[in-house]
C-alpha positions in Angstrom: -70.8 -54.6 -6.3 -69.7 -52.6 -3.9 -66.0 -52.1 -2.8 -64.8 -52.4 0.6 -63.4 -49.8 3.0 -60.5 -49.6 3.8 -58.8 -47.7 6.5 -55.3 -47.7 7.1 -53.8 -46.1 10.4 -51.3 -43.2 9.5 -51.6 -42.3 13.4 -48.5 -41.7 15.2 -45.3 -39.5 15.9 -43.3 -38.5 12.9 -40.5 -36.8 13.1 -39.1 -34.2 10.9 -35.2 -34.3 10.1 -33.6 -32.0 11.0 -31.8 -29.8 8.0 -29.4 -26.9 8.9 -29.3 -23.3 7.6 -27.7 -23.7 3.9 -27.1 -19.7 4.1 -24.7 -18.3 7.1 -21.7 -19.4 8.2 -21.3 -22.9 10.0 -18.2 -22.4 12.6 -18.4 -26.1 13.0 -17.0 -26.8 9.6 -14.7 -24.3 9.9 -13.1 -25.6 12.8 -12.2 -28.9 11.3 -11.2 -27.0 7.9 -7.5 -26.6 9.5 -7.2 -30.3 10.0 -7.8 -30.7 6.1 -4.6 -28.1 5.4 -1.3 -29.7 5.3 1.0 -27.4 7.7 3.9 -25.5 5.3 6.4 -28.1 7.0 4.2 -30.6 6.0 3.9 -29.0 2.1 7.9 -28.9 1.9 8.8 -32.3 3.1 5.9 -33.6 0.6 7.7 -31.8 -1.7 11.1 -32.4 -1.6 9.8 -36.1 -2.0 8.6 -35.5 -5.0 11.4 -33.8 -6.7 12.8 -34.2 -9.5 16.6 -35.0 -10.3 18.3 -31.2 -11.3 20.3 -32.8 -13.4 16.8 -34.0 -15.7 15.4 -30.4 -14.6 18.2 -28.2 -16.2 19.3 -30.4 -19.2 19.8 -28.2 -21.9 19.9 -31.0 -24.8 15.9 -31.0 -23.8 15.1 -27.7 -24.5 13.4 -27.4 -28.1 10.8 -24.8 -29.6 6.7 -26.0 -30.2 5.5 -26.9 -33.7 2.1 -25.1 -32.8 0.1 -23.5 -30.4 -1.7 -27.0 -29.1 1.2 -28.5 -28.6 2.5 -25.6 -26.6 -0.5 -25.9 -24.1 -0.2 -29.4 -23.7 3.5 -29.2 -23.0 3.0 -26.7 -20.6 0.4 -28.8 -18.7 2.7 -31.2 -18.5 5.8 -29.6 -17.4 3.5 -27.9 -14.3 2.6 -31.5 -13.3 6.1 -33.3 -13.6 7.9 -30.6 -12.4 6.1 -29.0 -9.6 8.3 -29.7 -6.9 11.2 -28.2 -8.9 9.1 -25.0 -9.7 7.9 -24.9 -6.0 11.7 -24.8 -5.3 12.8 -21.9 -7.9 10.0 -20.0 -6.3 11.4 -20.8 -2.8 15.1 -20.1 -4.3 13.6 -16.3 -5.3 12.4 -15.4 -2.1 15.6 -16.4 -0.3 17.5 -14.7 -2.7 15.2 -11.3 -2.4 15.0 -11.5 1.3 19.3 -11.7 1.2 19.4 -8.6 -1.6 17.4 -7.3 0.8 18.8 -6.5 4.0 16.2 -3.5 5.5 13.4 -6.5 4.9 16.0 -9.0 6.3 16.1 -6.8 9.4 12.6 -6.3 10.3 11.5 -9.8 9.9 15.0 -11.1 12.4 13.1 -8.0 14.3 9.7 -10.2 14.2 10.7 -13.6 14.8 12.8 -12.1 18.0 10.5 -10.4 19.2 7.7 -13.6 18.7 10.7 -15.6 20.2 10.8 -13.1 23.3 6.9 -13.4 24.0 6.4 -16.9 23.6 9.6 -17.4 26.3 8.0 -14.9 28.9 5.0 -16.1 28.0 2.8 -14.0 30.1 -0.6 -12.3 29.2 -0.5 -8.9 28.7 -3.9 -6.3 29.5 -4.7 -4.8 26.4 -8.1 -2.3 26.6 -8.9 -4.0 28.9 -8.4 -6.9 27.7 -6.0 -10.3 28.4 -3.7 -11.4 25.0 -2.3 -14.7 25.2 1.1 -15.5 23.9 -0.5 -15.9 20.3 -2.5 -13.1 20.2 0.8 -11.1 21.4 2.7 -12.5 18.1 -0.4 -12.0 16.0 -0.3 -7.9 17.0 3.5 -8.0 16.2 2.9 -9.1 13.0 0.1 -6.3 12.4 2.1 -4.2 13.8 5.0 -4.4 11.3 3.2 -4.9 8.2 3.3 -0.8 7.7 7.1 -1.4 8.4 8.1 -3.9 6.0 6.2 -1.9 3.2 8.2 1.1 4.0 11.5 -1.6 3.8 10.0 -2.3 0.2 8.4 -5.5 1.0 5.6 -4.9 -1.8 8.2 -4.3 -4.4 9.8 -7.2 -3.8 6.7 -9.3 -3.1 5.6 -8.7 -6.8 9.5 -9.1 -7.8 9.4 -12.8 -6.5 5.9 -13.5 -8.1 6.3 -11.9 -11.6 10.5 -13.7 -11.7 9.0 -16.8 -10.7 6.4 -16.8 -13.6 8.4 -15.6 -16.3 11.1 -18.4 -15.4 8.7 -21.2 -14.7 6.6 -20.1 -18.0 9.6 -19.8 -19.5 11.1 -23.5 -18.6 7.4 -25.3 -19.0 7.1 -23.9 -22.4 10.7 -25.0 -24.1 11.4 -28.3 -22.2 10.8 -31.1 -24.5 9.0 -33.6 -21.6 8.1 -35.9 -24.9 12.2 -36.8 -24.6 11.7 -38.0 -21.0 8.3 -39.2 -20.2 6.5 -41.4 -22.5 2.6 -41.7 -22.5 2.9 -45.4 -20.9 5.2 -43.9 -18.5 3.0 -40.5 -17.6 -0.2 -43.0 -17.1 2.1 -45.1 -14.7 2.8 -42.0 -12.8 -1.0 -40.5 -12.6 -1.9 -44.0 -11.3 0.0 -44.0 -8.6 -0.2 -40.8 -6.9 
């Protein structure tokens, strides 16, 4: 017996999709990457919504020693994630109080923001090598342009100041606040859920 033919028509326009470049840089998806980022107005007033009552924060009656080391890490975990609107705030609390200890610093950056506040209220493009800077790129170069000027103020010193107080105080807080005498493991799964 012999089997039929069969022929089946595969004629006909396919078309390929199109796939883009996995390696290089996409500019297209780093333009919309801004619209992702909350603006550091944005970050504060999220934050101060999500503060926690000072009075709970610095309660002294909560502040015991850890059994063991496990215990330690999970306390600490927890602390970060109740707290961090009140440690985002000690950190902010550092710098203002560095930046006031410091008045060279304090003087350079009122020197920046006037001088920003000059350009953006002439706002007229200035020739530059041959070439036109807007009002941004004007504030952009001022900013450059005193980076060498705040590090000769000390603004390094005082950078790693604010970032080594503000661990050793937040570490410090996190690890000896009890957060077993406040939250509960009901309540901490209530608050997960609805953030």
């Amino acid at each position: 017996m012999e089997t039929p033919e069969v022929h089946i028509d595969v004629s006909g326009d396919m078309e390929t999709p199109k796939q883009e470049a996995k390696s290089g840089f996409n500019l297209a998806s780093f333009s919309n990457f801004s619209t992702r980022i909350p603006s550091p107005w944005e970050l504060l007033r999220l934050s101060r919504q999500n503060i926690r009552p000072w009075s709970e924060f610095l309660q002294t009656s909560n502040f015991k020693t850890v059994a063991n080391v496990s215990r330690l890490t999970n306390r600490i975990i927890r602390n970060l994630a109740y707290f961090q609107s009140n440690y985002l705030f000690v950190f902010l609390g550092l710098i203002v109080y560095c930046l006031l200890t410091s008045p060279l610093i304090l003087i350079v950056l009122g020197a920046v923001f006037y001088a920003c506040y000059k350009i953006k209220q002439n706002s007229t493009p200035v020739a530059f090598f041959s070439k036109q800077l807007n009002t941004n790129q004007q504030c952009i170069a001022v900013g450059v342009a005193s980076v060498p000027v705040l590090y000769l103020a000390g603004a390094g010193a005082v950078m790693f100041w604010v970032l080594g107080a503000s661990f050793f105080v937040i570490s410090l807080h996190a690890a000896f606040y009890n957060i077993d005498a406040i939250v509960t493991e009901d309540m901490e799964t209530f608050l997960t859920e609805t953030v």
